[in-house]
C-alpha positions in Angstrom: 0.0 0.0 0.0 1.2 3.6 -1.0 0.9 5.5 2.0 2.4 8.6 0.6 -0.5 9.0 -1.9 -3.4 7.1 -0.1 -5.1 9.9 1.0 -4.6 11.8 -2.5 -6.5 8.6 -4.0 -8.7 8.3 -1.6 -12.8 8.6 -2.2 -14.7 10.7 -0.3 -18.3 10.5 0.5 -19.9 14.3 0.3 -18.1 17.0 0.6 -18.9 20.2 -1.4 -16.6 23.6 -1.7 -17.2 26.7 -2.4 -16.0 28.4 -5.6 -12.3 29.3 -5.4 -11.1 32.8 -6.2 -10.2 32.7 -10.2 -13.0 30.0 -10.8 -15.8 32.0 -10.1 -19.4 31.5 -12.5 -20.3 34.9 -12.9 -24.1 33.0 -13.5 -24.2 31.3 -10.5 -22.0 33.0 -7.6 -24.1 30.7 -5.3 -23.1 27.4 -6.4 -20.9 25.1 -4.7 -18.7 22.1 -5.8 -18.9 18.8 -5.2 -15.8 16.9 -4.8 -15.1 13.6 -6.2 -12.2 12.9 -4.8 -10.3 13.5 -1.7 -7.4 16.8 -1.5 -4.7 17.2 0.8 -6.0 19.5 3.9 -9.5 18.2 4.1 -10.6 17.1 7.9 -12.7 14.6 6.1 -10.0 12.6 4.4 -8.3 10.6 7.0 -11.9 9.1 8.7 -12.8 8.5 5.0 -9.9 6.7 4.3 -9.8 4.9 7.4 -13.2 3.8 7.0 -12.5 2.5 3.9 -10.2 0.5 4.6 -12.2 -0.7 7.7 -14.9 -2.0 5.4 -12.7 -3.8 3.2 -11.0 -5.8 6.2 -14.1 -6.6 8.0 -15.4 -7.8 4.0 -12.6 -10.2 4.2 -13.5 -11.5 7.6 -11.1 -9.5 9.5 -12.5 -9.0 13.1 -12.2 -5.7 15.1 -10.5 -5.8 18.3 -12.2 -4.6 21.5 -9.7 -1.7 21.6 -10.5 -0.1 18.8 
């Protein structure tokens, strides 16, 4: 596993942005984007990716310890 890019690769659920200076749509000013995929910086990534990789290890009948 590529730890050094996991979290640039990693899928997000919903997380919308607002419009960042230079990309502004003059018709809409209101409108947000929705990210499809995770960026460096966001709170969101590392529970995201974590419970990612939670699911797939419980899918392969890993079990969770009592600690976590």
């Amino acid at each position: 596993m590529d730890l050094k890019s996991a979290f640039l690769n990693g899928y997000i659920d919903e997380v919308y942005v607002s419009q960042p200076p230079g990309f502004e749509d003059h018709k809409h000013p209101d409108h947000v984007f929705k990210l499809k995929k995770a960026l460096c910086g966001l709170k969101q990534v590392p529970r995201q990716w974590y419970e990612r990789l939670s699911n797939f290890l419980l899918s392969h009948e890993y079990e969770r310890g009592k600690i976590d």
